[in-house]
VEXSEKE-474108 format. One line per 3 residues: number of its first residue (from 1); their letters; for each residue x, y, z of N, C-alpha, C. Coordinates in steps of 0.1 Angstrom, whole numbers. Layout:
N
NUM> A> X Y Z X Y Z X Y Z | ... .
This chain:
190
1> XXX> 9 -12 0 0 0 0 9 12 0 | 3 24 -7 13 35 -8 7 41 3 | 23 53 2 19 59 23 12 69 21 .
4> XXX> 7 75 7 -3 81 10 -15 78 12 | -21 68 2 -31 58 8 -28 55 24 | -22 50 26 -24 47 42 -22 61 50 .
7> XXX> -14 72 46 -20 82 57 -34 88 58 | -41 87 45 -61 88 39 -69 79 53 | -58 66 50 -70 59 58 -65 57 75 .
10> XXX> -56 66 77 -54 64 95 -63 76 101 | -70 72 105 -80 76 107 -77 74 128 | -87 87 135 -89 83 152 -101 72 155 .
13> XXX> -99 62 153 -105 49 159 -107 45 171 | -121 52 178 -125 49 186 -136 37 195 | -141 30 185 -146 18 186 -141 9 173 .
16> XXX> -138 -3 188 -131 -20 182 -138 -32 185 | -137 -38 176 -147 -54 179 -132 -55 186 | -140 -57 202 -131 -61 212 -125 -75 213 .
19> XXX> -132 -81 209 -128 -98 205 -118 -102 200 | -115 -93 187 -103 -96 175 -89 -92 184 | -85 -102 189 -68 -95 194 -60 -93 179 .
22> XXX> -50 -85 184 -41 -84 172 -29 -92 176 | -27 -101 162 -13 -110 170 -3 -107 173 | 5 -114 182 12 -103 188 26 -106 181 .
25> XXX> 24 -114 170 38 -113 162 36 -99 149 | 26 -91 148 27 -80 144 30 -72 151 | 25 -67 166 28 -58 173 46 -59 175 .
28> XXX> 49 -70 180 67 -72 178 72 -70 164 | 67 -65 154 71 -65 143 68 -46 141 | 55 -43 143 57 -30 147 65 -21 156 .
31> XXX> 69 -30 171 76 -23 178 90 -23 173 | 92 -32 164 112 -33 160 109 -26 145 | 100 -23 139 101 -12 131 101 5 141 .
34> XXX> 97 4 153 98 17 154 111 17 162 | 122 12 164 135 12 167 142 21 155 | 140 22 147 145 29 133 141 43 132 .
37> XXX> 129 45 142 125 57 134 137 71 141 | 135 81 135 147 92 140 146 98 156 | 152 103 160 153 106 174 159 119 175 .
40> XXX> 152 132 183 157 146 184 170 137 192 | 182 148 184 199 146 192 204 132 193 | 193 117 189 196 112 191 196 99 204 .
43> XXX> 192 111 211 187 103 224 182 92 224 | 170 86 218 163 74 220 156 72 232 | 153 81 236 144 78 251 130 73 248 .
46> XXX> 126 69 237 113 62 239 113 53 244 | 106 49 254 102 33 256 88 26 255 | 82 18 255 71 12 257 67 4 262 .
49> XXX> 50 4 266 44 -8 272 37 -13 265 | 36 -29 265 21 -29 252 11 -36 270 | 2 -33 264 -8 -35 275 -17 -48 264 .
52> XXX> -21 -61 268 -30 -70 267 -36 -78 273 | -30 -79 287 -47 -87 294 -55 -75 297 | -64 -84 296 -81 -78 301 -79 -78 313 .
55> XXX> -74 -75 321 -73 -71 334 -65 -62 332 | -58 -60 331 -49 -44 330 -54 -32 319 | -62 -39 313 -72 -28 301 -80 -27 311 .
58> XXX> -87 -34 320 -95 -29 324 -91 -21 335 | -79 -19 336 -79 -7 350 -73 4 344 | -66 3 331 -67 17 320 -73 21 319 .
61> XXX> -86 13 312 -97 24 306 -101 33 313 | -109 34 326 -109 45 332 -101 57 332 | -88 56 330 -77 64 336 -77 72 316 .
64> XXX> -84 71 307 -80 77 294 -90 87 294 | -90 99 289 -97 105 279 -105 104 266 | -117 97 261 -119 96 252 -129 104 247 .
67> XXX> -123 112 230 -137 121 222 -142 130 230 | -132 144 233 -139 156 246 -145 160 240 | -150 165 226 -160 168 219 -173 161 216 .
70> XXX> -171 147 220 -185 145 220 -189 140 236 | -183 144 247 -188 150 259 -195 134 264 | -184 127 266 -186 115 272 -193 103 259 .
73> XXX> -201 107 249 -205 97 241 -197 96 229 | -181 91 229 -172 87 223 -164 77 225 | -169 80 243 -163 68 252 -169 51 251 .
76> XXX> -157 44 245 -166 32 239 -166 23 249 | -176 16 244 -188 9 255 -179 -13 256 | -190 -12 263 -183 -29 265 -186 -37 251 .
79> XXX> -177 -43 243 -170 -49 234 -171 -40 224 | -163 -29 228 -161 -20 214 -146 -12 220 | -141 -19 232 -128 -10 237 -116 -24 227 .
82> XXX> -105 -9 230 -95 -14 224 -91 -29 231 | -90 -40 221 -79 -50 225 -67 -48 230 | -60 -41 225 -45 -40 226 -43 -21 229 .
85> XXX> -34 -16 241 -26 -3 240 -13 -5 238 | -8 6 233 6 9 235 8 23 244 | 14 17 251 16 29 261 34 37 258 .
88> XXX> 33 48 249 49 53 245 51 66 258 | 57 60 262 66 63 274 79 70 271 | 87 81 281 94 81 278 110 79 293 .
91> XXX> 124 78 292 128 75 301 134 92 300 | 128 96 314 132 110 316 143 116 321 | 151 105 328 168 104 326 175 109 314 .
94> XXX> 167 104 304 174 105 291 174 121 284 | 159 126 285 151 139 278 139 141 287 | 141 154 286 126 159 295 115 167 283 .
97> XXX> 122 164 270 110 171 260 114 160 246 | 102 148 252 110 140 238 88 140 232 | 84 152 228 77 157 219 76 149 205 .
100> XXX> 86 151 201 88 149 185 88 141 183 | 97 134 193 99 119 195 90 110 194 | 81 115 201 63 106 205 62 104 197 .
103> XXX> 57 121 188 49 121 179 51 111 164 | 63 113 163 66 105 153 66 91 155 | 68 86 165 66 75 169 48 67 170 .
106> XXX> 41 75 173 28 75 176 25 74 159 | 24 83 150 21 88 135 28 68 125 | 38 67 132 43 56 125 33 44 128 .
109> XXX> 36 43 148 27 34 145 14 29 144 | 8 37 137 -7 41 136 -8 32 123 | 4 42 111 2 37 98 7 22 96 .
112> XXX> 13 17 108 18 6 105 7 -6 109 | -4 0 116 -17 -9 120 -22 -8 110 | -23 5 98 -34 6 92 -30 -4 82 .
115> XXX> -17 -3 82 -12 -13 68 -14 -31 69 | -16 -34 80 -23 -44 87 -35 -46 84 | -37 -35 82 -59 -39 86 -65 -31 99 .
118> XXX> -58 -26 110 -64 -25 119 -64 -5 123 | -66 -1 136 -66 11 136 -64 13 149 | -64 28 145 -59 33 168 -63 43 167 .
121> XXX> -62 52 177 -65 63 182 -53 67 191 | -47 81 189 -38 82 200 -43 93 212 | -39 85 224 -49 93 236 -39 103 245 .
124> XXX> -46 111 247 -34 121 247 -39 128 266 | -49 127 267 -59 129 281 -57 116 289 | -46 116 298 -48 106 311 -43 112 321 .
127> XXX> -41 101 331 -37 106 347 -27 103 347 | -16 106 344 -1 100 345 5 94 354 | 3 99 366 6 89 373 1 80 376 .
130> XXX> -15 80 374 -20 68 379 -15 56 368 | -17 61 357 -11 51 343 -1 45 348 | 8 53 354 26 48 354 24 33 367 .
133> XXX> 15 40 374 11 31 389 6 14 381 | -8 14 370 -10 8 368 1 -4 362 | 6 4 354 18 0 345 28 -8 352 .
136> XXX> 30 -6 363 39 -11 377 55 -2 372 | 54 10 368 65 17 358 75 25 370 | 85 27 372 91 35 379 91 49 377 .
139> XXX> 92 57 386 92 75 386 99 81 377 | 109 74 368 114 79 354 106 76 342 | 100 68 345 88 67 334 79 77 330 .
142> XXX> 78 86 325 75 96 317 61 89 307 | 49 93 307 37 86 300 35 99 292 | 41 98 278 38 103 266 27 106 254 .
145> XXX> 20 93 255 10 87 246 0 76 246 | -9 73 247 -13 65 248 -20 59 238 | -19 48 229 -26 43 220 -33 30 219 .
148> XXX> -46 35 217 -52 21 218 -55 19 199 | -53 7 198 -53 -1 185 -65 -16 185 | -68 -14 168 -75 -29 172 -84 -26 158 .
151> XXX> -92 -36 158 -98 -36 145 -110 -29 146 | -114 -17 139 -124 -8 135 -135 -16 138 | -146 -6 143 -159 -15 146 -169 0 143 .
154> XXX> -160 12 138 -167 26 130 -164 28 121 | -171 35 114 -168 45 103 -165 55 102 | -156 61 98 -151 81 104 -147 82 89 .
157> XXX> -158 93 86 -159 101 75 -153 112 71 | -143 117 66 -136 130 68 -145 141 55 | -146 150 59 -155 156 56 -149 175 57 .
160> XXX> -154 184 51 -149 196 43 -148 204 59 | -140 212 63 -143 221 76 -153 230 71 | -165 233 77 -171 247 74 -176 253 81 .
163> XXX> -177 248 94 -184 254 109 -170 259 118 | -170 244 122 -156 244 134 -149 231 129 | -143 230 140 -132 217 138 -137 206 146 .
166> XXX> -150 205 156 -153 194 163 -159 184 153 | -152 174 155 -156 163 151 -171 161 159 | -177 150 150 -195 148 151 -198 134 153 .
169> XXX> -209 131 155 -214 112 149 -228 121 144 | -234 112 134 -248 112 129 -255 96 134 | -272 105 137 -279 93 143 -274 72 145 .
172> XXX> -267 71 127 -260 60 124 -251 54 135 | -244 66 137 -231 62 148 -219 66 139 | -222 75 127 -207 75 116 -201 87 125 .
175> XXX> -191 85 125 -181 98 130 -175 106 117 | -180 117 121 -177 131 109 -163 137 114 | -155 138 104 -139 145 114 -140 158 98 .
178> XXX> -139 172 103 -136 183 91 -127 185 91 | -118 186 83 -103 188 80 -107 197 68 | -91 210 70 -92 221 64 -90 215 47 .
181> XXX> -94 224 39 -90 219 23 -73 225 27 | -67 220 13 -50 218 11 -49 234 11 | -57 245 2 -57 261 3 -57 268 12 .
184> XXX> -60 263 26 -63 272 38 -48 269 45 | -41 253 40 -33 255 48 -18 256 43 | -19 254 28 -1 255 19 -8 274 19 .
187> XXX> -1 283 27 0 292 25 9 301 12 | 22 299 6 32 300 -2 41 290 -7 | 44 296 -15 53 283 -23 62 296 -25 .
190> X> 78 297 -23 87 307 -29 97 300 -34 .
């Protein structure tokens, strides 16, 4: 698949047929692809957790943010939560602003589920330290990101901005996301 096709289709996926685990010889295949990716100065302070029993999802879920624009009804319901998180962490020994680092990291592995089949959402609203508590993580553990992944169980429609920038659902359950056209945002070309 070309990466522009796959960046079209990475989409914020917030309901998963909870059922479908993703094997975990992809997710080790995604995590040693994100060993490569670039690092501000070099540092490499990302680290990660992958979260999979249902017992430790279930003392996450509470602790995330999900969809503050649709004001609690975004938050997905029982068998529609993520199978699988990645929790990108960072070691704060290392860097105390590894930003870029996340993000790139998060953006990669998103497209690298999409290219799979599957999808995520990156959560960006939690209680850090309660996370790090859950996680059993030590006080240098730094909680960067949080991404829950899994196989799509919505539809998210991208659609023209003309109001605002809040994302919607219609009666269906489709999730509407407006993104600016390419003209509002390539200001110049010199």
């Amino acid at each position: 698949m070309r990466i522009a096709s796959l960046v079209r289709k990475s989409r914020s996926f917030r309901r998963f047929h909870e059922n479908r685990e993703i094997p975990m010889n992809k997710v080790t295949m995604w995590l040693e692809s994100l060993r490569f990716l670039p690092s501000a100065r070099n540092l490499q302070p990302l680290r990660y957790v992958v979260v999979r029993s249902a017992e430790v999802r279930e003392k996450l879920f509470p602790l995330l943010g999900w969809a503050g624009y649709l004001k609690g009804k975004g938050t997905p319901q029982p068998g529609e939560r993520p199978p699988l998180y990645v929790v990108i962490g960072y070691d704060s020994r290392l860097s105390q602003h590894p930003a870029i680092d996340i993000g790139i990291a998060a953006q990669t592995l998103l497209l690298l589920a999409v290219s799979c089949g599957y999808g995520g959402c990156m959560i960006g609203s939690f209680d850090e330290a309660r996370v790090r508590e859950v996680l059993g993580m030590q006080e240098w553990f730094g909680v960067g990101l949080v991404v829950a992944l899994g196989k799509p169980k919505e539809k998210v429609v991208v659609v023209p901005l003309e109001k605002g920038v809040e994302y919607y659902r219609d009666e269906k359950g489709h999730h509407y996301v407006p993104k600016r056209s390419r003209k509002d945002l390539w200001l110049k070309t010199l």
